[in-house]
MIDOSE-1310 file (N, C-alpha, C; in nm, 2 decimals, decimal comma, always signed):
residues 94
xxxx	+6,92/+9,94/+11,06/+6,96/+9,95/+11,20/+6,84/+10,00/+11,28; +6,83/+9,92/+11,43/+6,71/+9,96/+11,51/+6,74/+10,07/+11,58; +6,60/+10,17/+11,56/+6,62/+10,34/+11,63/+6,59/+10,33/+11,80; +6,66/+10,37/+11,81/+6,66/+10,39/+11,98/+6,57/+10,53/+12,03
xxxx	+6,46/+10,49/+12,10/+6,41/+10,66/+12,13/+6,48/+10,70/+12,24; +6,56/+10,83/+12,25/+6,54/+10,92/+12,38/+6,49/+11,01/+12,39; +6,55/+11,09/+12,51/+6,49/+11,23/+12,52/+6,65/+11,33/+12,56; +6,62/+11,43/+12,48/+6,75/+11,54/+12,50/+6,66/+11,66/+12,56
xxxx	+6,76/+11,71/+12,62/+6,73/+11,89/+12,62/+6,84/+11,94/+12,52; +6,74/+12,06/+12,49/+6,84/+12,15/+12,43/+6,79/+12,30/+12,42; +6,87/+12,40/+12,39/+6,85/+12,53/+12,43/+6,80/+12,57/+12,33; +6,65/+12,67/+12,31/+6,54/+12,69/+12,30/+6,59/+12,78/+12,13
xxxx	+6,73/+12,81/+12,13/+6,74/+12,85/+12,02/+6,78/+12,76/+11,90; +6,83/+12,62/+11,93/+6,94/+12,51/+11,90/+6,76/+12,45/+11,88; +6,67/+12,46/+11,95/+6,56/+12,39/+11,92/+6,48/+12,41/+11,82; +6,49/+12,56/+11,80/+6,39/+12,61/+11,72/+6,50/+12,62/+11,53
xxxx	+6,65/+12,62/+11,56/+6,71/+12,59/+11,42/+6,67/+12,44/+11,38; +6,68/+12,34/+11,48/+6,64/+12,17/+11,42/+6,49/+12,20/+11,37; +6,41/+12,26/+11,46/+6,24/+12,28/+11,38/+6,25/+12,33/+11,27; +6,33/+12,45/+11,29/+6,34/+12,50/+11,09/+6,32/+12,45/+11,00
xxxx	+6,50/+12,41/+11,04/+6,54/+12,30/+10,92/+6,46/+12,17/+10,88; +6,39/+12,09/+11,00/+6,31/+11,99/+10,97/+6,20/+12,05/+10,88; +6,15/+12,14/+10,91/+6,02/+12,15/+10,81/+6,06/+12,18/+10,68; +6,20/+12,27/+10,65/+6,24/+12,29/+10,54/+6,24/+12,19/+10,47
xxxx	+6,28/+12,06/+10,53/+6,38/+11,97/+10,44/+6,29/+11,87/+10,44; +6,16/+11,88/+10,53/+6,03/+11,82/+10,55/+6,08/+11,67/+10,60; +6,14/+11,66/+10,66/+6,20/+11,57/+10,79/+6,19/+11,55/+10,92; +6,18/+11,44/+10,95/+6,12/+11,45/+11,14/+6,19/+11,55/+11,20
xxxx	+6,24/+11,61/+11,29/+6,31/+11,66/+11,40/+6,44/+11,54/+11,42; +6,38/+11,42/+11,48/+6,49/+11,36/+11,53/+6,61/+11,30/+11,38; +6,57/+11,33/+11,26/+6,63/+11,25/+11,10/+6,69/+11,40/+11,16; +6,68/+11,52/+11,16/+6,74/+11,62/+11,15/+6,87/+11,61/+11,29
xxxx	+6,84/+11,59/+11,39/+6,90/+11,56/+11,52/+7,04/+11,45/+11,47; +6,98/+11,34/+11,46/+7,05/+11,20/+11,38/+7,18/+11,27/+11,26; +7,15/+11,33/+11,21/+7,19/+11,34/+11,03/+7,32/+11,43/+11,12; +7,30/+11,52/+11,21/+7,36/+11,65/+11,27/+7,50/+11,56/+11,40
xxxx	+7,46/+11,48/+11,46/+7,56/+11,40/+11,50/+7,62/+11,33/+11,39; +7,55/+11,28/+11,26/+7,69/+11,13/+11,24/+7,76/+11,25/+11,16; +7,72/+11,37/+11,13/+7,81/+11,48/+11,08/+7,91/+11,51/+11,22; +7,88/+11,52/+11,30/+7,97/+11,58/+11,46/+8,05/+11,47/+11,45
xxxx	+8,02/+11,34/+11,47/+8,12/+11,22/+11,46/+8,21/+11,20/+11,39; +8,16/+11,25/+11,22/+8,25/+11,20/+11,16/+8,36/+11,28/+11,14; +8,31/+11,40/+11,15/+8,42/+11,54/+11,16/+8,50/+11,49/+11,25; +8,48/+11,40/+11,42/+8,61/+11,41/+11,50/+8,67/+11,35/+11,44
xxxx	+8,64/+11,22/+11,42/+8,72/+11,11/+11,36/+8,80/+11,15/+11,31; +8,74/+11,30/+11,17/+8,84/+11,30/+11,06/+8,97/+11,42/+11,16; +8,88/+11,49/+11,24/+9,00/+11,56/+11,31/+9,12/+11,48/+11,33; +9,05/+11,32/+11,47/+9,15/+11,27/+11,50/+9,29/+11,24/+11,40
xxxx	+9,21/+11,18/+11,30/+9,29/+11,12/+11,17/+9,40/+11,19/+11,16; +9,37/+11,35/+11,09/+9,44/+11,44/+11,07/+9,55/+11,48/+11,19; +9,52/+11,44/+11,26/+9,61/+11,47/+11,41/+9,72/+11,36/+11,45; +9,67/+11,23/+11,39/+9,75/+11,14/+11,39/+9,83/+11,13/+11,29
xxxx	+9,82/+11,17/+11,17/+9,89/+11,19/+11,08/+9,98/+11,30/+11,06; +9,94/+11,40/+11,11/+10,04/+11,54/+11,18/+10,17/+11,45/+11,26; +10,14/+11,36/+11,37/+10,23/+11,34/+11,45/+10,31/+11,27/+11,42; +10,29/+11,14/+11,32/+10,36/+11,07/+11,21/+10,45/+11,11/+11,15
xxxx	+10,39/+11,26/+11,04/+10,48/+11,33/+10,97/+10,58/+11,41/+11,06; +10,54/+11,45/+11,22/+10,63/+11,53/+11,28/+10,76/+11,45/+11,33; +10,71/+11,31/+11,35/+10,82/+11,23/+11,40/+10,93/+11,20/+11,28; +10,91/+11,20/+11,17/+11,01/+11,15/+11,06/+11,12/+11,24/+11,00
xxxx	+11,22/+11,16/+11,01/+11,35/+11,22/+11,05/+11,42/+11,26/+10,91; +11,50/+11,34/+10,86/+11,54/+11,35/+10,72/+11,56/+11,26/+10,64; +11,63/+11,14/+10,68/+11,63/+11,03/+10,61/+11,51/+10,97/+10,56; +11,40/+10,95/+10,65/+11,29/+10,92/+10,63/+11,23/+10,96/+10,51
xxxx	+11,26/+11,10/+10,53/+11,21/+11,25/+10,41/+11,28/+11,20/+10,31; +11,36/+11,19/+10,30/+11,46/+11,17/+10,17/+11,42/+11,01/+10,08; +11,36/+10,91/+10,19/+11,34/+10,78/+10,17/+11,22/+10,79/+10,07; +11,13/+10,84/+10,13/+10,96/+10,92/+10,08/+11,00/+10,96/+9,95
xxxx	+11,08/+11,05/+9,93/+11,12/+11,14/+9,83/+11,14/+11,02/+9,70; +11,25/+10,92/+9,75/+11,27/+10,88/+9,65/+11,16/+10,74/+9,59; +11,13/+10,72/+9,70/+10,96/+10,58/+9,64/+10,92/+10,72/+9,56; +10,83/+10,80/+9,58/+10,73/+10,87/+9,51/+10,80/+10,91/+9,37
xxxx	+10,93/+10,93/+9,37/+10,97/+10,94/+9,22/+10,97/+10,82/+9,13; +11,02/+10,69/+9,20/+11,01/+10,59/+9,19/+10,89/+10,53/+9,13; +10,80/+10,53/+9,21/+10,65/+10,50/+9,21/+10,55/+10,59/+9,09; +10,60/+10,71/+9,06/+10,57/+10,79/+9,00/+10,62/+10,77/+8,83
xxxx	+10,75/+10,73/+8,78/+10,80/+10,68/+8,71/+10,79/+10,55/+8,66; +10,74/+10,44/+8,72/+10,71/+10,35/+8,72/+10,52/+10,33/+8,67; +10,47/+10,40/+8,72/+10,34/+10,47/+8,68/+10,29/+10,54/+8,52; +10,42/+10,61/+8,48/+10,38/+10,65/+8,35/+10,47/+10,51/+8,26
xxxx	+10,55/+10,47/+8,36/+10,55/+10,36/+8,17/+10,46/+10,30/+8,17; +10,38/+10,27/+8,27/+10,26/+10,19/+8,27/+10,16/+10,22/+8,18; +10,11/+10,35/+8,22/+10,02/+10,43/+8,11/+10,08/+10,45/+7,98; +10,21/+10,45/+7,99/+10,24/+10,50/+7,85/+10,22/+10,37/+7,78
xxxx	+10,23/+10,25/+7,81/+10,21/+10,10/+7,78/+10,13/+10,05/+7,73; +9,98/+10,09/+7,81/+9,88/+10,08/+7,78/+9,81/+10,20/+7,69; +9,88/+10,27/+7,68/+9,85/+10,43/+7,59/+9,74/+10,49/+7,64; +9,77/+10,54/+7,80/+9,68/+10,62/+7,86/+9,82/+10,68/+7,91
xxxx	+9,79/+10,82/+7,88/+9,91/+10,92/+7,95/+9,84/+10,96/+8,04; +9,89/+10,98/+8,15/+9,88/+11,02/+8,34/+9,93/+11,21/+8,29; +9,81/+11,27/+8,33/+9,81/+11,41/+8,33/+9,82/+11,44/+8,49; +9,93/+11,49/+8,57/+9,90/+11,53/+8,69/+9,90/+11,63/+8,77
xx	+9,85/+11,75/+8,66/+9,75/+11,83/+8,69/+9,64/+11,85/+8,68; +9,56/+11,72/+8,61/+9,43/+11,69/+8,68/+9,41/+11,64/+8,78
């Protein structure tokens, strides 16, 4: 992918941790800049996610709960004859 140059400000303490770390890790400034957003990004995302799936689980009604309940026993059951079939036993406390 093609790099785009800009130019940021940033506060003189925030500048001198990227210079650190860059010479630490012996990396430009801006790979250090870069690497430190698609970490900011992907953390929202994963916030979002988790926030969307909070509201999913808050909407579902006991039945629903009860519905869940019974696939995953289902699904679960269905799963060890499999392994047991093929003679790999399913440990699921690993």
């Amino acid at each position: 992918m093609a790099a785009v140059k800009t130019a940021i400000s940033l506060e003189q303490a925030l500048f001198e941790q990227v210079e650190a770390r860059a010479c630490e890790l012996k990396m430009p400034r801006s790979a250090v800049v870069a690497e430190a957003l698609k970490k900011y990004f992907f953390d929202l995302e994963t916030e979002d996610m988790i926030r969307r799936i909070n509201e999913v689980e808050a909407s579902l009604t006991e039945e629903d709960r009860a519905e869940d309940r019974e696939w995953l026993k289902h699904t679960a059951e269905s799963l060890a004859r499999i392994q047991e079939r093929e003679g790999d036993v399913w440990d699921a406390d690993s």
